[in-house]
Steps between C-alpha positions, in 0.01 A plus 500: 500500500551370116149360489330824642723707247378248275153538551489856481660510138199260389235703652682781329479319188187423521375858590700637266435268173126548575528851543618472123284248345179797623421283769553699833263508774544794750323297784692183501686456781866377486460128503678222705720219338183280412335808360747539280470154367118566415573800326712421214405686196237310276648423182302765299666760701852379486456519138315866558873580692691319207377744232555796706844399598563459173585857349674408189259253389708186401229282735817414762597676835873576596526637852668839374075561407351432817685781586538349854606783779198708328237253617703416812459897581098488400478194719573603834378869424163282470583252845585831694203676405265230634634518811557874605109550590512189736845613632373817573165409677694246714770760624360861451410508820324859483355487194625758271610317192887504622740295691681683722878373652303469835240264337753344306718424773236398745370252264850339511523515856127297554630234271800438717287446800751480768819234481844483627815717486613391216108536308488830623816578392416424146128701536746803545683456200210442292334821638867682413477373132109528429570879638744538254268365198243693672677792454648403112134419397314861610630665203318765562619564842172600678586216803195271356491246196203509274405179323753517236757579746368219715568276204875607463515428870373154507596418176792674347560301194187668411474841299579813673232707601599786254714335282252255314760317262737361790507322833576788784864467497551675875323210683592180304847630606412503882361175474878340280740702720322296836474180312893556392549602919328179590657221284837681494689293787878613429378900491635520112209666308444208281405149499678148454245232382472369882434848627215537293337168562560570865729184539621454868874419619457164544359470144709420231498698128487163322096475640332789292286337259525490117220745486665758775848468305332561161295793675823633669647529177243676279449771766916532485432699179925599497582139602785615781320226729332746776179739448490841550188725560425580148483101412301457846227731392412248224383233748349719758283693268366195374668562119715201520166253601289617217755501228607151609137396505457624127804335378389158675127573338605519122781251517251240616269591232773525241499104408692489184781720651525808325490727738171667403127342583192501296168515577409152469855435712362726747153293499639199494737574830210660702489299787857436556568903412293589832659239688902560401573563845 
């Protein structure tokens, strides 16, 4: 799971930071782990990025410029986009430019393609919660999503198909109040470090990794030891991934430690920057 999550922040990254430097190309296609290796920034437009991250001038970068839930937000508004048109001519089944609940649903049910009891017991309670983001994502109630809508739906991290400056808030919550249902074993409403690495009984706290304890704890933004929804939302919205991924990105590239990067730090680290993961 970490090195998916992982992977996703640096594709983010690298979206996102070329999406800045002027270099975006509508027609790529999101790329696979080697991909991303090929497509590290050249050093011209790392520096390109460096100047326009840096707003008051001084030639170095703190993180509080790169501004980074902005580009986060820009990001997947971007990934979501690309993919609506190919969603929609692989599951609008009649056509009209609109996913109905019957389309939508049917779709899920012809991935499941049969299974036992206990498969088909967990097709139903997918259908139950895509109905429900279904029904949080048509915002404009007429029983049909249009693209936009269709991106909420699929990707609800995203902006909101009305509301242009934030994610739409209604379905991102669908989506943390069944992850919370799922990992929450004792029935509590929040999560203990082993409930939300899905630990079993027989396994014991002591195994979480460095990484999963250090996680644990920066999510745990009131420190009382369990997550609640609110701090949940950070990692399944994707926040928590690409923040973490900037932080790792300009602490490689800040090599005299002063917790700000300059272009030619930035130049210098451009391999290992796309690689930090």
């Amino acid at each position: 799971m970490l090195r998916l999550q992982r992977f996703v922040a640096v594709f983010g990254l690298v979206a996102l930071l070329r999406t800045a430097a002027g270099q975006e190309d509508e027609t790529e296609e999101v790329p696979d782990e080697h991909d991303i290796e090929e497509e590290a920034m050249t050093k011209e437009q790392l520096r390109a990025l460096h100047a326009k991250f840096d707003q008051n001038g001084d030639g170095k970068v703190s993180l509080s410029e790169v501004h980074v839930l902005e580009f986060a937000k820009h990001m997947s508004k971007a990934i979501a986009g690309k993919d609506v048109s190919a969603i929609l001519d692989e599951i609008d089944t009649d056509k009209d430019g609109k996913l109905s609940l019957q389309e939508h649903l049917n779709d899920l049910h012809s991935q499941a393609d049969g299974g036992d009891e206990e498969e088909l017991k967990e097709l139903e309670r997918r259908k139950a919660i895509e109905t429900e983001k279904f029904l949080a994502a048509d915002e404009d109630k007429d029983q049909a999503l249009n693209a936009k809508e269709v991106a909420s739906l699929f990707y609800p991290e995203t902006m909101g198909p009305h509301v242009r400056s934030r994610p739409n808030p209604a379905v991102l919550d669908v989506v943390v109040r069944d992850t919370m249902k799922m990992k929450d074993a004792d029935g509590d409403g929040v999560l203990t470090p082993k409930e939300f690495w899905e630990f079993g009984e027989e396994d014991l706290e002591d195994q979480l990794s460095e990484e999963e304890v250090s996680d644990f704890k920066k999510l745990d933004k009131d420190g009382n030891g369990v997550l609640n929804l609110e701090e949940l939302k950070a990692w399944e919205s994707g926040v928590f991934h690409t923040e973490a991924a900037m932080v790792r990105l300009l602490q490689i590239a800040d090599k005299d430690g002063d917790m700000m990067a300059t272009a030619d730090e930035l130049e210098n680290a451009r391999e290992d920057c796309f690689r930090c993961c």
